[in-house]
C-alpha positions as CSV (number, residue, x, y, z in Angstrom):
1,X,116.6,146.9,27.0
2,X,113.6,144.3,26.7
3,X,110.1,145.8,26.5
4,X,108.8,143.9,29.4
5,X,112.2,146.5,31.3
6,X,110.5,149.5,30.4
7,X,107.2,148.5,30.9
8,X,107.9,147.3,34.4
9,X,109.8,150.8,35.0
10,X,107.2,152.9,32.9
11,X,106.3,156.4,35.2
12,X,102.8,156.6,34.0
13,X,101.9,153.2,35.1
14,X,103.6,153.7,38.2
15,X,101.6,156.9,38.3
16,X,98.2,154.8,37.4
17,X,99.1,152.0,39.6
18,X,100.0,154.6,42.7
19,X,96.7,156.0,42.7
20,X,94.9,153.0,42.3
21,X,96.7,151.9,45.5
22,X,96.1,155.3,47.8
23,X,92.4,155.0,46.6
24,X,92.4,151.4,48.3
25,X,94.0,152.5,50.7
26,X,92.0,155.3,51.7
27,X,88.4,153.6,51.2
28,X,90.3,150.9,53.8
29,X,90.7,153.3,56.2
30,X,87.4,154.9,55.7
31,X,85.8,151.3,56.4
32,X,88.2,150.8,59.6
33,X,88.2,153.9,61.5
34,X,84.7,154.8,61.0
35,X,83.5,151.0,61.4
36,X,81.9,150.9,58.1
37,X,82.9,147.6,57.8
38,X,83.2,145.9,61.1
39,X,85.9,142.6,61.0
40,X,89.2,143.4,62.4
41,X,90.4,140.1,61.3
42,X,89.8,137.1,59.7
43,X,91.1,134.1,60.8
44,X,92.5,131.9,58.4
45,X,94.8,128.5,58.9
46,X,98.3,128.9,58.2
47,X,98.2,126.1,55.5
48,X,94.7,127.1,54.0
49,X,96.5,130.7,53.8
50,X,99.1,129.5,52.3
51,X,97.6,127.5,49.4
52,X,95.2,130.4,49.0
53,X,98.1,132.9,47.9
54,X,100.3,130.0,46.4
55,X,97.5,129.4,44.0
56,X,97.4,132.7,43.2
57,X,100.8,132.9,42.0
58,X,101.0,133.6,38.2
59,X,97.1,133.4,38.3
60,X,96.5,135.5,34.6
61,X,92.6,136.4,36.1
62,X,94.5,137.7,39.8
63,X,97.7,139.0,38.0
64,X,96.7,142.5,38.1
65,X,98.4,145.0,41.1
66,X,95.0,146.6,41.7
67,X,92.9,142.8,42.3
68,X,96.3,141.9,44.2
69,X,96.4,144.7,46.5
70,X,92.9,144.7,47.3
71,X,93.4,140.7,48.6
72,X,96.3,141.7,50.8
73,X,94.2,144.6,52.2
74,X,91.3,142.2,52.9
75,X,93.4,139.6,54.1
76,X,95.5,141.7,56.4
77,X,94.7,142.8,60.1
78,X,92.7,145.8,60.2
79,X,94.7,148.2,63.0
80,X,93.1,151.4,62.2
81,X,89.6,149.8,62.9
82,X,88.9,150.6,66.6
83,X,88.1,146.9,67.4
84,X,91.8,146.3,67.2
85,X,93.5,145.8,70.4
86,X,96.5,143.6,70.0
87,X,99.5,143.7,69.5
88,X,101.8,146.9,70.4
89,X,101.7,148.2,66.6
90,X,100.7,151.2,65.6
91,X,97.6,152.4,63.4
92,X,100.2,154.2,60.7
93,X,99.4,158.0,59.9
94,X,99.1,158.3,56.3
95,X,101.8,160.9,56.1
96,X,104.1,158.6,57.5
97,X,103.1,155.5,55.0
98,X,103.6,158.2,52.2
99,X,107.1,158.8,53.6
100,X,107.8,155.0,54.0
101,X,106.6,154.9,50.1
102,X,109.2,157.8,49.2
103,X,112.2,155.6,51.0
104,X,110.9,152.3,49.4
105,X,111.2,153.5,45.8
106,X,114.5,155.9,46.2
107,X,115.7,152.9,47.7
108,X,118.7,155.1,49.6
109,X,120.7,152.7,51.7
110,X,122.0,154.8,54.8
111,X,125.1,152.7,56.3
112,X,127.4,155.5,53.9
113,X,127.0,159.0,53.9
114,X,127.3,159.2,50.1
115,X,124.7,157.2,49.7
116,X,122.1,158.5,51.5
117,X,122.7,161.8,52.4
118,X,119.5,163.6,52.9
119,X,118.0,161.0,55.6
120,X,121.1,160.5,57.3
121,X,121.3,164.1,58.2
122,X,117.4,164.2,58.8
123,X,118.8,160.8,61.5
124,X,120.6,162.9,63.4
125,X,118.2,165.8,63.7
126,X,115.3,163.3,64.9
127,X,118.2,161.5,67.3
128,X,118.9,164.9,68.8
129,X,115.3,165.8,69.0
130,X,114.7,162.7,71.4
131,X,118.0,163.0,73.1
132,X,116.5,166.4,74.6
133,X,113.4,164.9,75.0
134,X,114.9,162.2,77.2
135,X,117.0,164.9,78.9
136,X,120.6,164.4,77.8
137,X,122.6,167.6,76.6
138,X,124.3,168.1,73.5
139,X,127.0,165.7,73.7
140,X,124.5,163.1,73.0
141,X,124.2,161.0,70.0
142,X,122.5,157.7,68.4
143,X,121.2,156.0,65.4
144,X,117.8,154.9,64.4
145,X,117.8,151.1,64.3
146,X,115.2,148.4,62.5
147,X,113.4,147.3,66.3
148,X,114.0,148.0,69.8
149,X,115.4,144.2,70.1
150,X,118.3,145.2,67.6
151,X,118.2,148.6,69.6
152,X,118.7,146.6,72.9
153,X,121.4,144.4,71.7
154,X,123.6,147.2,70.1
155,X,123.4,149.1,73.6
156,X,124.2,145.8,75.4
157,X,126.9,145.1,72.9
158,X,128.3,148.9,73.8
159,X,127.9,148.2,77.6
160,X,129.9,145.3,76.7
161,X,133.1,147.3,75.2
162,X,132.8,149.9,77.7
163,X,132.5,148.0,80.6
164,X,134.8,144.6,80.4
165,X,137.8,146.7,79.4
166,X,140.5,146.0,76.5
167,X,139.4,145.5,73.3
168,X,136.6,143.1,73.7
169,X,135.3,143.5,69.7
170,X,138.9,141.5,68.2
171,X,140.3,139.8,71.2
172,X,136.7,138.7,73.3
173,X,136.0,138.9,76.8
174,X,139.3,136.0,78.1
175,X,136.7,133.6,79.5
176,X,134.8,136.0,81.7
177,X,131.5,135.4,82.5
178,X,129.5,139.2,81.8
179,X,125.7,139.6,83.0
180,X,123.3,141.9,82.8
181,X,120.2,142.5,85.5
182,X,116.8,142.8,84.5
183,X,113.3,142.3,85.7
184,X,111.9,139.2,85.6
185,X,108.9,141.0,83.4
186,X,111.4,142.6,81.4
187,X,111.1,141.8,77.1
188,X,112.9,138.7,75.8
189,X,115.0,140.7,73.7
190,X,117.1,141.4,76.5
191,X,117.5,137.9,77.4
192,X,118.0,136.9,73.3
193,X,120.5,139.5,73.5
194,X,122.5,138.3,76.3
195,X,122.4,134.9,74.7
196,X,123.6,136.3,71.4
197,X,126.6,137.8,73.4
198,X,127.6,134.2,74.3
199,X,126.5,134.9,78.1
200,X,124.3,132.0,78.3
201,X,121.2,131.6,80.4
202,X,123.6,132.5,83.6
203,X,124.2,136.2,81.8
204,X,120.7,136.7,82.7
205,X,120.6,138.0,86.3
206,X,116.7,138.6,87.0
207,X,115.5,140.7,89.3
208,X,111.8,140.1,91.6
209,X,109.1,142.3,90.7
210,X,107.0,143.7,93.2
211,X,103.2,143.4,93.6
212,X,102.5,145.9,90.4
213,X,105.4,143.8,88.3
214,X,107.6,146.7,88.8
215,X,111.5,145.7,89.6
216,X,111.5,146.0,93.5
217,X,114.4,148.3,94.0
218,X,114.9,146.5,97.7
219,X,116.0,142.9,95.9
220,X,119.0,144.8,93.6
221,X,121.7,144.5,95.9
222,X,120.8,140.9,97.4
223,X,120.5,139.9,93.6
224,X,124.0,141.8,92.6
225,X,126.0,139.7,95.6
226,X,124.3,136.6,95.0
227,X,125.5,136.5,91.5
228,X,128.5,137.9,92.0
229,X,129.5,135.0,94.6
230,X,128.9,132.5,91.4
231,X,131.4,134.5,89.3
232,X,129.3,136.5,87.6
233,X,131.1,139.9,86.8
234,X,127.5,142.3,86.3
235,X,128.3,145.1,83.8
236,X,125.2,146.6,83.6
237,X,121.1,146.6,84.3
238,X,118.2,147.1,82.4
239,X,114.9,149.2,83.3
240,X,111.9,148.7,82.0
241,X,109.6,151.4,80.7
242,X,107.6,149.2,80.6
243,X,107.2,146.0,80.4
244,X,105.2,144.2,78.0
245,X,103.3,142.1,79.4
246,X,101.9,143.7,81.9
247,X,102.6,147.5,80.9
248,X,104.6,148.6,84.6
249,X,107.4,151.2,84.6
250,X,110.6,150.0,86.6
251,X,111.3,152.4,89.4
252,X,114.0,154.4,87.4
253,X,115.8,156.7,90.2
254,X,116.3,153.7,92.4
255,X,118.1,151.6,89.5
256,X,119.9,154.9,88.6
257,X,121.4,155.3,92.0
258,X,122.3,151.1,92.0
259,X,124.2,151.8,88.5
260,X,126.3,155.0,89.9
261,X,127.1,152.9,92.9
262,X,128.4,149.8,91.4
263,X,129.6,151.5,88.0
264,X,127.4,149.2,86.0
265,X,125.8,150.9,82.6
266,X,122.0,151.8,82.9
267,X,120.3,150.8,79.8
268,X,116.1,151.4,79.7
269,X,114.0,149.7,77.2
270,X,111.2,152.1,76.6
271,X,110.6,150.9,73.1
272,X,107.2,151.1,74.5
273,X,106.7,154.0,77.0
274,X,108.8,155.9,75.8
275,X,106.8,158.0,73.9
276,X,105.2,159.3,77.4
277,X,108.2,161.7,77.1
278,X,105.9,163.6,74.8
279,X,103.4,164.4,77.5
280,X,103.8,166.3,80.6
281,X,100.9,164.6,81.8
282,X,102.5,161.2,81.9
283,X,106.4,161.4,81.6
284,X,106.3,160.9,85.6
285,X,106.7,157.4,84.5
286,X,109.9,158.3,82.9
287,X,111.3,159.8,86.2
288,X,115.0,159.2,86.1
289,X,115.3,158.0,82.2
290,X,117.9,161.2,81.5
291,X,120.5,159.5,84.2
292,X,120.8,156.5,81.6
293,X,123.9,155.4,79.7
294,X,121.6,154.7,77.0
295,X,117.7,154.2,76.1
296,X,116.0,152.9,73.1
297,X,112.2,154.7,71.8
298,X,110.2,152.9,69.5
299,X,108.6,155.2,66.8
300,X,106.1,153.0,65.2
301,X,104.5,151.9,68.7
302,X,102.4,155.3,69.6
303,X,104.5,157.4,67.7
304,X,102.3,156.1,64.9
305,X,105.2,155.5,62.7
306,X,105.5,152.3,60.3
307,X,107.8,149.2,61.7
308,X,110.4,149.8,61.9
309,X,111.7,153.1,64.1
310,X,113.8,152.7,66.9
311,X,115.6,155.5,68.6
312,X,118.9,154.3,70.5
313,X,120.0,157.4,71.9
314,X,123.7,157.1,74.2
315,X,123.8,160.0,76.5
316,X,127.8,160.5,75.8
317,X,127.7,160.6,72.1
318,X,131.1,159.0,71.7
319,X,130.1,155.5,73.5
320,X,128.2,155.3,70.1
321,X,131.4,154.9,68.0
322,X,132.8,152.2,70.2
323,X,130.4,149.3,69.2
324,X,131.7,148.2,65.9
325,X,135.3,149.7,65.9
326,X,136.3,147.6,63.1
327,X,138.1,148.6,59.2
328,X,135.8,148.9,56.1
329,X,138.5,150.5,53.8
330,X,136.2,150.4,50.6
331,X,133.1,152.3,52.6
332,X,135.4,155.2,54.6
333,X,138.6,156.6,53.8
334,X,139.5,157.1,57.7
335,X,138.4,155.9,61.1
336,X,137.1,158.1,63.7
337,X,133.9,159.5,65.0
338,X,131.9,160.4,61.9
339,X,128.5,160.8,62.3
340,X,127.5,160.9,59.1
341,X,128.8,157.3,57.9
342,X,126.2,154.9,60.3
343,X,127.7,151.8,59.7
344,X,130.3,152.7,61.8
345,X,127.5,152.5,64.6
346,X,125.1,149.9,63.5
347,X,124.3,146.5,62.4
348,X,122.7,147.9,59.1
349,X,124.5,148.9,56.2
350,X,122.3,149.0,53.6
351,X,119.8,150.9,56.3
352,X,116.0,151.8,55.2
353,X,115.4,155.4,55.1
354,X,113.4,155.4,58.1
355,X,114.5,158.5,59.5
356,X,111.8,160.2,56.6
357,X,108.8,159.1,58.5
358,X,109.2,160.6,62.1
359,X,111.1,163.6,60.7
360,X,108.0,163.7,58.1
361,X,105.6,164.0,61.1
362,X,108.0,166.5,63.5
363,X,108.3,169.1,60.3
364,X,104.3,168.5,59.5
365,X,102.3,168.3,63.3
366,X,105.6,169.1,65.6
367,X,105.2,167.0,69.0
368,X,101.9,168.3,69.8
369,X,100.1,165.3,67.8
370,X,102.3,162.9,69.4
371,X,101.5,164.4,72.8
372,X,97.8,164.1,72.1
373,X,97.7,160.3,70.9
374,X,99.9,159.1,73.7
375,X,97.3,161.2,76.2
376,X,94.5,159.8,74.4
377,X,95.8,156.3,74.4
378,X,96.8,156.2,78.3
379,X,93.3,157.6,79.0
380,X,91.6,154.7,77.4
381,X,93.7,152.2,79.0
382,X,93.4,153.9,82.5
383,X,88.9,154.1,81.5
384,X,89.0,150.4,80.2
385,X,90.7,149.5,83.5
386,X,88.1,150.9,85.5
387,X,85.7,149.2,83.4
388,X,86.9,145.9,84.3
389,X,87.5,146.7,87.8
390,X,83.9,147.6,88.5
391,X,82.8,144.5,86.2
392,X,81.6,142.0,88.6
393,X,82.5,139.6,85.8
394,X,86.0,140.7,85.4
395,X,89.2,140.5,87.6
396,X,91.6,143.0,86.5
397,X,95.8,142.2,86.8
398,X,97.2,145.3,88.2
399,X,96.0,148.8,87.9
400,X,96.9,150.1,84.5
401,X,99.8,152.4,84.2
402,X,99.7,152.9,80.6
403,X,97.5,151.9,77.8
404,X,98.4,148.0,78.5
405,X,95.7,146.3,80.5
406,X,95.6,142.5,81.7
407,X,92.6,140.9,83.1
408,X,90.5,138.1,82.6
409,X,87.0,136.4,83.4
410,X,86.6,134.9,86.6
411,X,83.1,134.7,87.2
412,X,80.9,131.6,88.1
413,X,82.0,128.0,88.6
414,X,84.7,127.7,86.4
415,X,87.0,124.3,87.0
416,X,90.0,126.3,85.0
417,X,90.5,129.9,84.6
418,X,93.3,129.4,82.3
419,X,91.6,127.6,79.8
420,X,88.4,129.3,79.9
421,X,89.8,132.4,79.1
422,X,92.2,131.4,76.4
423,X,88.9,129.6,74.6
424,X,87.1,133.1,75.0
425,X,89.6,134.8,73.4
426,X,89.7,132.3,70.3
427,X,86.0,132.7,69.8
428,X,86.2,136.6,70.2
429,X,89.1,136.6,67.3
430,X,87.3,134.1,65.4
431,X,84.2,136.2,64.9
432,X,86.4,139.2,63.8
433,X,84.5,142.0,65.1
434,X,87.8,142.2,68.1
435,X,91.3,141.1,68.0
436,X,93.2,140.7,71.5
437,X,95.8,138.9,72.9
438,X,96.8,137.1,76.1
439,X,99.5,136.8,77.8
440,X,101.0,134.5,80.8
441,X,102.1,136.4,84.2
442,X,103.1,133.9,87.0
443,X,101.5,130.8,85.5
444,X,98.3,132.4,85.2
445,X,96.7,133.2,81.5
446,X,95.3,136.9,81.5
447,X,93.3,138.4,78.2
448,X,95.4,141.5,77.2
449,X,94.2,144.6,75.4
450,X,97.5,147.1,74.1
451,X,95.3,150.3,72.8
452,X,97.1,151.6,69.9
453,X,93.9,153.1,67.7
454,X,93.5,156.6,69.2
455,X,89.5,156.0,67.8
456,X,88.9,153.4,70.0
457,X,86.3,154.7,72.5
458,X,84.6,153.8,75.6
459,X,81.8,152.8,73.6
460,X,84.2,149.9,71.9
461,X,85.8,149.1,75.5
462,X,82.3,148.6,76.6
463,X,81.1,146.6,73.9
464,X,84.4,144.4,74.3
465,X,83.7,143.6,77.6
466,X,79.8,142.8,76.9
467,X,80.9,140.5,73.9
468,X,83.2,138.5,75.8
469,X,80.4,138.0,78.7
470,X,78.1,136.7,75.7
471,X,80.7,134.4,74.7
472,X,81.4,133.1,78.2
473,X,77.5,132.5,79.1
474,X,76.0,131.6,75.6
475,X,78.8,130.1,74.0
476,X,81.2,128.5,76.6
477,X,78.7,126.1,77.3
């Protein structure tokens, strides 16, 4: 073996190295929770970015892991800094990173039982866990999955089998053309995953929201008989819990009820809200989620797991083996329902061992900590929405029904909302101390704040709103 080999695989620099990088670590979260260092962000041009790192590259003075590290740190989006108010990722808890660190360098692929035995039984505890959470009994069963869009297409894809009837994985669907209804706010992985399925843009059957862009439960049937008389054969429908745009929880019950009637599977996407079901306070929203066929969870949304965690639980555990009913002689001996061999059940074969870091969290803080961010986060999106409600600067979407919350500046005489409030929010990510988003809801651009840092505080919210009505009068200009 050469000496550069060893070097490379040497435990004491790996031990040297590893504490070097917690130590950066934790002085970065020290700066960002407690504000000691301010920017969020700094904005850089994809091609100056680009040449920065690419010049880098083999760089003898920058070749070190300790300088390197530190530049990916400073260059990186800060989400533990309370400021940060993006995008729906969480602010990881360092005991899950640690655990993320543990499956990185054991490197245990979990498509095969005998390959990674120890997180594929810790999968199924941390499925069952949230299929009782959600409601289902002990029949149920599920994977963990790399994103609720892979999540969402695997249920779709098991809607698909179930539903059509035959054997629609070797000999296709004959020609038929299979759709699925959704809101019209609903995430575009349900659409990309129709359109994966071959369905085409007609496979999406979308469904009117009502005025707090929930799916109205009074345009289902109209919708179903309209697409229906085009030769559209629905399987299934899709709730949304919630939406991601604008944060609203589909009415649950009422698309339960449409499902039984028509014998169409009842998928819900709370990749997002789903981690209400960890407080009584909030899992109201959730009303109806345990009469679904199957649900996807998001971990590493307020579960403060890193990406990516999905939970795709199906409330009959045996729908689960019907996705991917296909041979691998040289990975299992025999076919059937084993729930130790994953890859009968998913995409992944060669799966991360992501099941470590929510099991990591359950054994170490139980639910309780999970209950308390998700409490703490809803109450800061419900406080921010007040805020901006009784702003006289400030039109607010919707009331919030989570920690999403859409609004924008409206006041004085300004020729075009839209573009006034996308320029805002360029100058407010440009100066670093915030980072938002916006989004588009009916043609109309709305600034959008997703509170994912359990630090940020009224006293941040407030201080957003002031800084964006500094920008707008002494900037905007």
């Amino acid at each position: 073996m050469s000496s550069l080999l060893k070097k490379a695989y040497d435990p004491e620099q790996f031990r040297k190295q590893a504490h070097t990088l917690v130590d950066t670590l934790a002085n970065y979260l020290d700066e960002s929770i407690y504000q000691k260092k301010e920017r969020v962000f700094r904005q850089f041009e994809p091609d100056e970015l680009f040449k920065n790192w690419q010049n880098r590259l083999g760089d003898p003075k920058q070749n070190d892991f300790s300088t390197w590290s530190k530049r990916v740190v400073d260059d990186s989006i800060h989400l533990h800094n309370p400021g940060y108010m993006g995008h729906q990722v969480s602010p990881v808890l360092p005991q899950a990173a640690l655990a993320d660190l543990m499956s990185a360098l054991l490197n245990n692929g979990m498509g095969v039982y005998e390959m990674g035995s120890p997180a594929v039984a810790m999968e199924r505890v941390v499925i069952k866990h949230l299929a009782e959470r959600i409601g289902f009994d002990d029949k149920a069963e599920g994977v963990l999955t790399s994103g609720g869009t892979l999540g969402n297409l695997t249920a779709l894809l098991t809607a698909r089998q179930l539903k059509v009837g035959g054997d629609v994985w070797n000999e296709g669907t004959g020609g038929q053309q299979l759709g699925i209804m959704v809101s019209e706010e609903a995430h575009y992985s349900i659409s990309r995953a129709v359109k994966i399925l071959g369905w085409g843009e007609e496979g999406i059957i979308k469904v009117p929201v009502d005025e707090h862009f929930r799916l109205d439960p009074s345009k289902l049937e109209e919708t179903f008989q309209k697409a229906s008389k085009n030769g559209i054969e629905i399987i299934g429908a899709v709730g949304s819990s919630c939406s991601t745009a604008t944060g609203s929880f589909d009415p649950l019950p009422e698309l339960a009820d449409f499902c039984e009637n028509h014998k169409l599977w009842f998928h819900v996407d709370a990749a997002h809200g789903g981690a209400a079901l960890y407080s009584k306070k909030h899992r109201t929203l959730l009303q109806g989620i345990d009469r679904a066929d199957s649900v996807i969870v998001d971990f590493h949304k307020m579960l403060m797991c890193p990406a990516l965690v999905t939970g795709l639980v199906f409330k009959e555990g045996d729908h689960s083996y019907q996705t991917f009913a296909q041979k691998a002689e040289y990975l299992w001996k025999q076919e059937g329902e084993e729930w130790f061999n994953l890859g009968k059940r998913t995409f992944e074969c060669t799966k991360d061992m992501m099941s470590l870091k929510v099991y990591s969290l359950l054994h170490i803080y139980g639910t309780k900590l999970f209950k308390e961010n998700v409490e703490q986060l809803f109450e800061m999106g419900k406080a921010f929405g007040n805020m901006v409600s009784d702003h006289p600067r400030f039109e607010l979407l919707i009331k919030p029904q989570s920690n999403i919350v859409c609004f924008r500046y409206v006041s004085g005489d300004i020729e075009d909302l839209n573009m006034h409030n996308e320029r805002l929010k360029r100058q407010l990510i440009k100066e670093g101390k915030y980072f938002i988003v916006q989004t588009n809801v009916r043609g109309e651009l709305y600034l959008r704040t997703a509170i994912m840092n359990p630090f940020t505080t009224c006293t941040h919210l407030k201080g957003l709103l002031d800084r964006l009505e500094d920008i707008s009068q002494n900037t905007l200009v």
